[in-house]
C-alpha positions in Angstrom: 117.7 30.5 78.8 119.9 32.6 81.1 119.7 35.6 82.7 123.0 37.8 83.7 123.3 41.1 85.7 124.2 42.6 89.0 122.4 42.8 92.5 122.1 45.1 95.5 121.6 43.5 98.9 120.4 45.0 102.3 120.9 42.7 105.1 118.8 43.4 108.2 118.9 41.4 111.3 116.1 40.6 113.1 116.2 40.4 117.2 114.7 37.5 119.0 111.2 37.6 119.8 111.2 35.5 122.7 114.3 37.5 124.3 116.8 34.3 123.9 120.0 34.3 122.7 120.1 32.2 120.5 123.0 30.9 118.5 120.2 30.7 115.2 120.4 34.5 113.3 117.5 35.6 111.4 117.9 38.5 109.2 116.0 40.0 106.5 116.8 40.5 102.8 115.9 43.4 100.4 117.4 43.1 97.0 117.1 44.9 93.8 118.0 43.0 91.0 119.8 44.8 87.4 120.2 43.3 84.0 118.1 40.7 82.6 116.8 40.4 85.6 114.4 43.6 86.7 113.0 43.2 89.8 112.9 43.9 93.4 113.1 40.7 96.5 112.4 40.4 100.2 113.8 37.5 102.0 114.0 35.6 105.2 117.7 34.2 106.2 118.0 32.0 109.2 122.4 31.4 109.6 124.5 29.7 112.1 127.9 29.0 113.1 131.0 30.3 113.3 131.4 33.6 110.7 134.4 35.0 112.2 136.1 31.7 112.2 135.1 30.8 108.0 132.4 28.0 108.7 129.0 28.8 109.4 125.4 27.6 107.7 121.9 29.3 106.5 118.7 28.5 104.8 116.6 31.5 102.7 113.6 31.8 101.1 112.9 35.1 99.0 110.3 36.3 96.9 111.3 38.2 93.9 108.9 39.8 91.5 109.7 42.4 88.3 110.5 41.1 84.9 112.5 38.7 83.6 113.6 39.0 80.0 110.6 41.3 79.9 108.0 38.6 81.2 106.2 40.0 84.4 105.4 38.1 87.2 106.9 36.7 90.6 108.5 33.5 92.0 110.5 32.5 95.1 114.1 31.7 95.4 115.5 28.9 98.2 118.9 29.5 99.2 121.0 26.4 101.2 124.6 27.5 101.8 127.9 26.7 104.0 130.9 28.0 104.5 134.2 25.5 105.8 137.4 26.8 106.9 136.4 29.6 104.1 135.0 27.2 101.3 131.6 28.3 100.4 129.2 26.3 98.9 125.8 27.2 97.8 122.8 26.6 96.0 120.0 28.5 95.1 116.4 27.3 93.4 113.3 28.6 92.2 110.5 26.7 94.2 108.6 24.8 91.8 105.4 25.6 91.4 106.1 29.4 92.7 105.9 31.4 89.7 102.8 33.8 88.7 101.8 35.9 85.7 104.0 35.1 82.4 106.5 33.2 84.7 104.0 31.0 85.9 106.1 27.7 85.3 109.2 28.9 85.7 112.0 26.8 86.9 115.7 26.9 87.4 119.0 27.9 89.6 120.7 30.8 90.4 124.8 31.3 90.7 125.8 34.0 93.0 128.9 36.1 92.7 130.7 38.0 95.2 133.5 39.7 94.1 135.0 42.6 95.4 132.0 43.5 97.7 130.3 43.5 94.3 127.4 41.1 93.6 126.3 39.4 90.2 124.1 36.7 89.6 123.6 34.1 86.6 119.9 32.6 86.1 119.9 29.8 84.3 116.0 29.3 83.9 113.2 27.1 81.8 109.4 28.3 80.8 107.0 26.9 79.6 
């Protein structure tokens, strides 16, 4: 099955707790999620590297819950991306064994769109 739709993304970062400066960002996510996909997420984003310069690196883990093809329930997303010189590669899971209520089970990957400051995604998904 797949799922199709739009997203809206706050990105918040969060300072270090130990006062460092370290070169290791961690930011929070809160998304709400449109289309086949009805649901709300908060996430935790650890990035480094070099933004400014195209190449830089983060990990995510983000808990979504809503409905899915109207099936209620939750499950968590883990996100592994890099950028090179501006070439972005990315993948993004559901954690297996993280889904509850009717998508207990629930397994699959997500494709993430950015395109004019505009974001889509494209969940291509099993249940049981």
């Amino acid at each position: 099955m797949t799922a199709r739709g739009t997203f809206d993304i706050t990105v918040t970062p969060v300072p270090p707790t130990d006062g460092s400066d370290s070169t290791i960002g961690r930011m929070n996510l809160d998304k709400r999620f449109h289309g086949d996909l009805d649901a709300t997420s908060r996430g935790l984003m650890l990035a480094a590297g070099n933004p400014d310069g195209g190449s830089a690196g983060y990990v995510a883990m983000e808990e979504v819950t809503g409905t899915l093809s109207g099936r209620s329930g939750s499950f968590v997303l883990q996100h592994i991306g890099s950028m090179d010189a501006g070439a972005m590669e990315l993948t993004v899971a559901v954690v297996p064994g993280s889904g509850t209520g009717e998508l207990a089970g629930i397994s699959g990957r997500m494709t993430i769109v950015i395109e004019g400051g505009k974001h889509s995604y494209e969940l291509a998904y099993t249940l049981p």
